[in-house]
N, C-alpha and C positions, 0 to 999 in steps of 0.2 A: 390306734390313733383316736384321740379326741376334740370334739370340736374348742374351739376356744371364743372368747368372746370378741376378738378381734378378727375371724374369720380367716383365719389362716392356720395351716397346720403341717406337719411336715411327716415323708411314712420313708422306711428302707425297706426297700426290695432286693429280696434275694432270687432269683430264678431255680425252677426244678430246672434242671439240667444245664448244659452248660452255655448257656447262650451270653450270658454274662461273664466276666472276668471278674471282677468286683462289686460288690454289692451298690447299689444307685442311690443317694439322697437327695428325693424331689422335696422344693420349697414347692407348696402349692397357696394359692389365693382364691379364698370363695370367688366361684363366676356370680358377677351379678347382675346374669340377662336371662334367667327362669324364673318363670310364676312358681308358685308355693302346692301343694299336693297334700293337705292335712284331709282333703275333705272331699268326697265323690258326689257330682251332682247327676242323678239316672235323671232322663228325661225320655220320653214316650214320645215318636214318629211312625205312624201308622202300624203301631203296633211294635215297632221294632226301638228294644233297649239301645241310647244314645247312651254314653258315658261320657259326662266331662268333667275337667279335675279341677280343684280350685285348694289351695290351703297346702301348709306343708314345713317340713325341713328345706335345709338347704345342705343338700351334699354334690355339689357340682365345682370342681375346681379348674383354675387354670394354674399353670404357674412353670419349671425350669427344673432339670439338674444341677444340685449345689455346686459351684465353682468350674463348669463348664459353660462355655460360650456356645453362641448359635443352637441352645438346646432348648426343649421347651416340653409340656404335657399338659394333657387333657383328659382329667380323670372324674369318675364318680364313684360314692362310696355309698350310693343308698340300698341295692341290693346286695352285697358284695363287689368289690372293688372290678371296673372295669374302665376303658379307657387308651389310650396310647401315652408315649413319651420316647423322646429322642433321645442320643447324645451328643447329637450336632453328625454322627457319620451313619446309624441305625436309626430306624424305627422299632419299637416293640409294642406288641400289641397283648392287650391284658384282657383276660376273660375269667369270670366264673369259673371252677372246674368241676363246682356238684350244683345242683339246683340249692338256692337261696330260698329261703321259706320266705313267705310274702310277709314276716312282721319283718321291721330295719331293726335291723343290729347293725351298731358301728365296728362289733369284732369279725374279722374277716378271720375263719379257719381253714379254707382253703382256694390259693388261688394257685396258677398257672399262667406264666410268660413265655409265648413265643414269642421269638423273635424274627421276625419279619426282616428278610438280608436285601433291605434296602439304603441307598446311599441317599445321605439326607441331600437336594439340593443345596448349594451354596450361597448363591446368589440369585437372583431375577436372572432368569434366561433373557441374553441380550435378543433384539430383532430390530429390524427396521419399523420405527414406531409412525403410526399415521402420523400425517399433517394436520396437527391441529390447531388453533386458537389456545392459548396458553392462558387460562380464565384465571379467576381471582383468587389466592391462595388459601383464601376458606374454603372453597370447592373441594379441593385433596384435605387442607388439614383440618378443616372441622368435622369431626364423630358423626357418621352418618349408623341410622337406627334402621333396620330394619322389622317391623314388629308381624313377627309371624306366629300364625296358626296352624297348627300340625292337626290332621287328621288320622287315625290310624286304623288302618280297615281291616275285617272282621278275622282274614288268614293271616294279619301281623299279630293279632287276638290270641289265635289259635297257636303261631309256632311260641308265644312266651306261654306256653301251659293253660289258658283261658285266665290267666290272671293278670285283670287290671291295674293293680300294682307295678305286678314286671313288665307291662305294657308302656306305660305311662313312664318309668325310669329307665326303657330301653330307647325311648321316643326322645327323652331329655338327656342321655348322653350320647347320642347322636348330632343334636342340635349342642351341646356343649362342646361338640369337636369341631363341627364348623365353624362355630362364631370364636375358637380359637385362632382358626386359620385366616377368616376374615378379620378381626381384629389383629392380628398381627399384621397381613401385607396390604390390606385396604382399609383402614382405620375406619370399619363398619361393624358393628355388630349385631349380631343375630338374637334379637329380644324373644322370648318365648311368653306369647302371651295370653294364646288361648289352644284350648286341646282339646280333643271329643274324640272316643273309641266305641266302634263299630261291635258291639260283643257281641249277637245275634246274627246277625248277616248281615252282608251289603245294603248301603241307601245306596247306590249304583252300581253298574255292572261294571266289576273288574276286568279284564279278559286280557288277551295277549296282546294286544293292538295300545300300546302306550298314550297315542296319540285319540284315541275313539275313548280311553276313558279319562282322560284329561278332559274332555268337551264336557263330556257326562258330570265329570266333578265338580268342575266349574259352574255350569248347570245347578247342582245341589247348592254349592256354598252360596249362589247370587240367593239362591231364591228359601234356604234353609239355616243358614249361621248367619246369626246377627249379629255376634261379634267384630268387632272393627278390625282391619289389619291390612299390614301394604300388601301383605304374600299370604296365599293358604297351599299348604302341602299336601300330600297323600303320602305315608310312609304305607307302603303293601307288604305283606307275608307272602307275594307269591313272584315269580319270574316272568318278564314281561319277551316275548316273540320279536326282538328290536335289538338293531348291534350295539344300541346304548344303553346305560340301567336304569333310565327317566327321560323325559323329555319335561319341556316347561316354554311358554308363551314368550317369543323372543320381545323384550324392552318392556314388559305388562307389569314390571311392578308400578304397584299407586294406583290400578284400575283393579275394580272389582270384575270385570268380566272375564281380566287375563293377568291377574297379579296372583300368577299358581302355577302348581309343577307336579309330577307324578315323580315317585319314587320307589322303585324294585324291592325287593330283599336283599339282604345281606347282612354281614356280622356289624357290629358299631362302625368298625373303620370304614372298610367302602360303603355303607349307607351313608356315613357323614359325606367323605367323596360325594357321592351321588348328589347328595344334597347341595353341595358347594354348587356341582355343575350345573343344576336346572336352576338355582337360584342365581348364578352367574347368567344365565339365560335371561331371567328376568331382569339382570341390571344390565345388557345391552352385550355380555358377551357372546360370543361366537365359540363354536367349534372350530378349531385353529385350520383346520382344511377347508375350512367354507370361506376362506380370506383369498384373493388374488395372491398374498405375498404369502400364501401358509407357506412356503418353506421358509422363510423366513422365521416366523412364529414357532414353529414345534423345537421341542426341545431336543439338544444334540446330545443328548446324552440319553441311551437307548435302553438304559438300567434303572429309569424312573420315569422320566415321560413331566409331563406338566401337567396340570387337571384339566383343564380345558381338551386334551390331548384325547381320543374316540377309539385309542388302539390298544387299548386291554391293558393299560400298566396297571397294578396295585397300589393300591394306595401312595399316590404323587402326592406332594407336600404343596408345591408352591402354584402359581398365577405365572404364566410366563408373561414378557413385559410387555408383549401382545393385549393379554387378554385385560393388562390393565389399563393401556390405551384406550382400550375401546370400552372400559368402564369409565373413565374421565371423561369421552367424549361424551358417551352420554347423559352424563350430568354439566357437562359445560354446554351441552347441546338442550337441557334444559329438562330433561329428562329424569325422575326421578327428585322429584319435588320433596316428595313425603317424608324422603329419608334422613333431611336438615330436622327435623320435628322430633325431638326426645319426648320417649313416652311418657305424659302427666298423670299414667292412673297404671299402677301395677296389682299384680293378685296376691304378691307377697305380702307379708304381713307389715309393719313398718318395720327395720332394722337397719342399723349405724353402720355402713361400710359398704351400701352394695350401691353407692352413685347419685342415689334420689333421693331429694328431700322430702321427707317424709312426714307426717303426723307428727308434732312433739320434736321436730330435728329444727336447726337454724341454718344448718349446711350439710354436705356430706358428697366428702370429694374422693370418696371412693375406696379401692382396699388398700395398706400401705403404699405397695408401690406406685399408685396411681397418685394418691394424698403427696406423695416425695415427687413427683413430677411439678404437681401443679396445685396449690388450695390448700396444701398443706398448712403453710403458715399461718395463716387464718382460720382454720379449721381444725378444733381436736377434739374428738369424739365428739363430731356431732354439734359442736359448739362453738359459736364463732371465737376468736381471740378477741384482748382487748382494743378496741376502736376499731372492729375490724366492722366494716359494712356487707361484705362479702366474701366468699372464699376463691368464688371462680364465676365463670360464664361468660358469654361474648361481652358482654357489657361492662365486667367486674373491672378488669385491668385498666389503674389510675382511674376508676370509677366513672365512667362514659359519659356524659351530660345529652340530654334532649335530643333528638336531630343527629345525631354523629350514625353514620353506617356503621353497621355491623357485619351486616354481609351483604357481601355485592351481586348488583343484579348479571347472572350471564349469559345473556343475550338479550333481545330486544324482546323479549315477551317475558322477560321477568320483572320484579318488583323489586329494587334494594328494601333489603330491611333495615331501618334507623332505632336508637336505643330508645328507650321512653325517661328516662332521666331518676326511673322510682324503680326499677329492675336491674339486677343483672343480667335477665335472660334476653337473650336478642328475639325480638317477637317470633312468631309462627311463619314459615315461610311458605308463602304464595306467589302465585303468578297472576299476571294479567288474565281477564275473562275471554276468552274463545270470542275470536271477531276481528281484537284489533290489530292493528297494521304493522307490519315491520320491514326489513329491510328497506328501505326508504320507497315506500310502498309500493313496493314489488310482491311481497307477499302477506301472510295471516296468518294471526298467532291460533294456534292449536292447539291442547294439551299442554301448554308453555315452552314449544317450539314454532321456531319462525316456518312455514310451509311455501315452497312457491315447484312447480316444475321443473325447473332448471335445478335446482339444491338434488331434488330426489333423483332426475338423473345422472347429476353428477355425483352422487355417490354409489349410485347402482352402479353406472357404464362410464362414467370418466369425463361423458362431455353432457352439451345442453340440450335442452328440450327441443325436439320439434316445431315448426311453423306448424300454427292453429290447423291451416289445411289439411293437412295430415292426418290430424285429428280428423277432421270433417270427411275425411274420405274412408278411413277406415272403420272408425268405431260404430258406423253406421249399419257396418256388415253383418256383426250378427254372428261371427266366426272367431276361429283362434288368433286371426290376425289382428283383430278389432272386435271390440266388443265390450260391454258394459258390466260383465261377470257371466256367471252361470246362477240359473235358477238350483231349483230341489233337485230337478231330475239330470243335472250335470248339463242341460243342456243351453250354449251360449247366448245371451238376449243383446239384442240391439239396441245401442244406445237411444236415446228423443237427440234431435238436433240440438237442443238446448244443453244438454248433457255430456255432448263429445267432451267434453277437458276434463271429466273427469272418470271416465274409462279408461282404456290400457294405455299406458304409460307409451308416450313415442316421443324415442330420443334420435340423435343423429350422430353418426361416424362410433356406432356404437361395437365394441368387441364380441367376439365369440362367446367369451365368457363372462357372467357378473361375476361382480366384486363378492357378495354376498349370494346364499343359496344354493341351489342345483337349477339349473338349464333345464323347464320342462318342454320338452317337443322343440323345434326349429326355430331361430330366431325372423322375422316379420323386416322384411326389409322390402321398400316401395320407393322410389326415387317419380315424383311428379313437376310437371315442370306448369311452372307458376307465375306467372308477370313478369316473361322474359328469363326466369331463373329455376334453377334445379332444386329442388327442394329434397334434403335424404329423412326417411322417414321407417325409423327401426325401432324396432322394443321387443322383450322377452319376456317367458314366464319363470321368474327366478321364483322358486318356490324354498321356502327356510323346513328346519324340521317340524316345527309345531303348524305346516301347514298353509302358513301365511303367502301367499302372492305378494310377492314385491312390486311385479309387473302393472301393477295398476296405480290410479293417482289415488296419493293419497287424502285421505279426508280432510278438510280443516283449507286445503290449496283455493285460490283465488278461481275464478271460472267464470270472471267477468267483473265489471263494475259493481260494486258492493252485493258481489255471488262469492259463494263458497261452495265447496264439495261435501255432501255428507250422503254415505250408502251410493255412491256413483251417481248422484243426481247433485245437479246444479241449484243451492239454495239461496234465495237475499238472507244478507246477512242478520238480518232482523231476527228469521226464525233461530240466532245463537242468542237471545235474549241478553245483548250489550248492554242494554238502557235499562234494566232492571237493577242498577244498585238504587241505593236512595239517594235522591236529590240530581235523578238523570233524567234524560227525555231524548227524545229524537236527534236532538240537539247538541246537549247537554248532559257533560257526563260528570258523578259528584261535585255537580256547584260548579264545574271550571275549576274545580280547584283540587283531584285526587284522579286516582287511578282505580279501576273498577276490578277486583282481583277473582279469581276462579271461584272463592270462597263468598261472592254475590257481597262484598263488602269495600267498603270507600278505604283507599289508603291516600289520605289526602297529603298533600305537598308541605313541604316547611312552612310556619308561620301559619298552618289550619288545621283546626281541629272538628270535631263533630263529626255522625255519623252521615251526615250529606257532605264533608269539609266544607259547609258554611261560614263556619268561623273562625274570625282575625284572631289568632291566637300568637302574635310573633315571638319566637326563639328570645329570650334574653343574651345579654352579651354572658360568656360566663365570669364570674368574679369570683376571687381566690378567697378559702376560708378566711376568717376572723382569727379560726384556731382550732383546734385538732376533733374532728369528729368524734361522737361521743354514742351516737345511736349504735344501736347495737339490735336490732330488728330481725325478723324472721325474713329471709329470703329466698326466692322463686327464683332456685339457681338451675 
């Protein structure tokens, strides 16, 4: 097979033995969510060789078996052909069968198809889906981006022969099989955009404790890769002591601290698995048993399991309808900011069909079948049509004028975004600055969700928060029942008085079990009686896998008159530097006339403009052309 310049190509597969009944004809389409690999950057950390890759081919495909339905593949051809592909009722899994010499050759001489006697899911696994707020339809249907960096440590090194090549393309067709599977059930994609491999030894200790080196890596990338990215990975060469094959920071994508995940060995298909699931982590999924309703959730069909699912199936295909609940909520919950943001700077080199406008392009809506969705008509090769102003983007359609939303704000600590009247691209999506008020001020924006007591118990334990005294009586103590965390030595510290609202979480008429987590040690139950009335005063230590305590309040929560929580102390709201956009003060936030966004920047109101929204800039009415547009301009699609 050859490549072509329209990035698409098509191969027949014949199987050694009989796993096959007739020979398979996958349509494949360049993937266009991997950086380029032409060129090896070593760089030097205390001595120890960094590898990171930059430049390259493009042999990562997505694409389908010809003239079958419900079928799809995930192949790469840069060291020899490896990868998976369905027929809507199997999976098959493709490998190597001799070592591949580290120069690329597109002739493949020898490969091998097992076939894997799995049953392709059919549908979304039905379940009883949370109660949620049904948010704005750009939420589900606009392309959410994931832009991640893969790390690949020293024994992933070692099991590809010590070569950096088949490191690096065993790292990208893994990420080439996830962002197949998320792009198909969650209209997200898995961008690959920065990589570094460990060829000498560890910059941290791997060991068998999934969760001890997850801290550790975490650790490296805040304070060691300055490359930007919502998620950093770990792909390992070795087997981690844990009944899962990775763990990853529950809801951490878009934080540097906890926007990452560790990931076991394995052959491409379950490391992609593995991968889904710690990054499903990061977008707010759950292990389907750590739900109230998990039976509900796991899939009834006990010959594939769902990926979310903790009980050894092989390679599961789909997202049970579960687990995308609880990816929706977390983006209608505000969650996951970053992932509305397509990436403006790729390592690819420029080229016509992989999505992004590029150097020298006027458009480019992607590979055929993407272009026949959408932009096509206005876009061919790279060039717009006549009188066409754009091909796509939130803005494009009947070309947007000034002021119109493009995507809506969903919840009260975010920011609508409106068109600018000279793009198609609907601006950079932000949230409001940590401090201000939501819920009809009951609570405090956070991370760009609304915080208050009551919310976080009623998602942990069903009902509301505690009377204040509760607080005052117990977190005083200094104990598992109360208490303001633990220091270094595991040992419990005592809240300050000023401080009790934001230590361990105490709710009332609270259940056995949370919703989320595992139950550590005995649930805290104190019944005080208070101005004539009984006061129920309960809270647990729901602890998640990556470690987290749910049982305590969270950061960002109200904890008095312009206080908020941060590290379990009660802060004014000052120290969240709200008045620092321009054109704020104590007072006065952008002029009175804008909203001050995470991004320390004025998103000023209709009819103002400037970086203080100072200025009377009001909206014209809009008035219909004279006659048929004629520009024909480079567009920021």
């Amino acid at each position: 097979a050859n490549h072509t310049t329209d990035m698409n190509v098509s191969h027949v597969f014949k199987c050694v033995g009989t796993c096959l009944q007739t020979p398979q004809l996958l349509n494949l389409f360049c993937a266009a969510n991997m950086m380029n690999d032409s060129s090896n950057l070593v760089s030097c950390r205390e001595d120890v060789a960094v590898i990171k890759f930059q430049g390259g081919e493009h042999c990562y495909y997505h694409g389908h078996v010809r003239g079958v339905q419900r079928s799809w593949a995930a192949l790469s051809t840069c060291h020899g052909l490896q990868g998976m592909f369905s027929d809507g009722n199997f999976s098959y899994g493709i490998e190597p069968l001799h070592n591949i010499s580290d120069q690329v050759s597109m002739q493949l001489k020898y490969s091998s198809i097992s076939a894997f006697y799995i049953g392709l899911l059919k549908a979304v696994t039905p379940c009883i889906p949370l109660q949620v707020r049904r948010g704005p339809r750009t939420v589900q249907s606009e392309t959410k981006y994931v832009e991640l960096l893969v790390v690949n440590d020293y024994e992933l090194f070692v099991q590809m022969r010590r070569s950096a090549p088949q490191t690096r393309n065993f790292a990208k067709a893994v990420v080439n099989m996830a962002d197949a599977i998320y792009k198909e059930q969650l209209n997200t994609r898995i961008v690959l955009v920065a990589m570094e491999t460990w060829s000498t030894q560890n910059m941290v200790s791997v060991g068998d404790d999934p969760l001890v080196t997850l801290r550790d890596f975490m650790k490296y990338r805040k304070e060691n890769i300055k490359e930007k990215s919502d998620a950093a990975h770990l792909l390992s060469g070795r087997t981690f002591q844990s009944r899962s094959s990775g763990t990853a920071y529950i809801e951490g994508i878009c934080t540097p601290a906890r926007g990452g995940g560790v990931n076991e060995y394995g052959n491409v298909g379950p490391m992609a698995i593995t991968l889904c699931q710690s990054l499903g982590q990061n977008l707010g999924m759950m292990w389907n048993k750590d739900r109230a309703t998990a039976g509900d959730c796991k899939c009834p069909d006990p010959w594939l399991g769902c990926i979310m699912e903790d009980t050894g199936y092989y390679l599961p295909r789909k997202f049970s309808r579960c687990s995308v609940e609880e990816y929706i909520q977390f983006l209608q919950q505000g969650g996951g900011s970053c992932l509305f943001n397509k990436p403006n700077k790729l390592l690819d080199p420029p080229e016509c069909g992989n999505g992004f406008v590029e150097q020298g392009e006027e458009c480019d809506c992607g590979s055929q079948v993407d272009c026949s969705r959408v932009g096509g008509a206005c876009c061919k090769k790279c060039t717009l049509t006549h009188d066409a102003m754009c091909s796509n983007g939130l803005c494009c359609s009947r070309c947007k004028q000034r002021g119109v939303i493009c995507r809506d704000a969903v919840n009260g600590c975010d920011v609508p975004e409106t068109c600018t009247g000279d793009s198609s691209k609907c601006p950079h999506n932000v949230h409001k600055l940590d401090g201000y008020m939501c819920n009809s001020g009951l609570g405090r924006c956070y991370g760009g969700r609304c915080k208050t007591r009551d919310a976080q118990c009623q998602a942990l334990w069903g009902h509301n928060a505690a009377d204040r005294m509760c607080y005052e009586k117990l977190n005083i103590e200094g104990t598992e029942r109360g208490s303001c965390g633990q220091d270094s030595s595991h040992s419990w510290i005592q809240c300050n008085k000023q401080d009790v609202l934001c230590g361990f979480l105490l709710c009332t008429n609270i259940t056995a079990k949370p919703r989320y987590g595992d139950l550590n040690g005995e649930i805290t139950s104190l019944t005080i009686y208070h101005q004539n009335k009984y006061l129920d005063c309960r809270g647990g230590h729901a602890v998640l896998e990556d470690g987290t305590d749910l049982g305590y309040v969270e950061d960002g929560t109200p904890c008095g008159p312009n206080m908020m929580c941060l590290d379990h102390r009660c802060l004014p709201v000052t120290t969240f530097n709200l008045s620092s956009c321009p054109g704020s003060s104590s007072s006065h936030i952008c002029s009175d006339h804008g909203t001050c966004s995470n991004e320390v920047k004025c998103i000023c109101d209709a009819d103002y403009t400037g970086k203080d929204c100072s200025v009377y800039d009001p909206i014209p009415d809009p008035q219909p052309p004279d006659g048929p547009e004629k520009y024909k301009g480079s567009q920021h699609i």
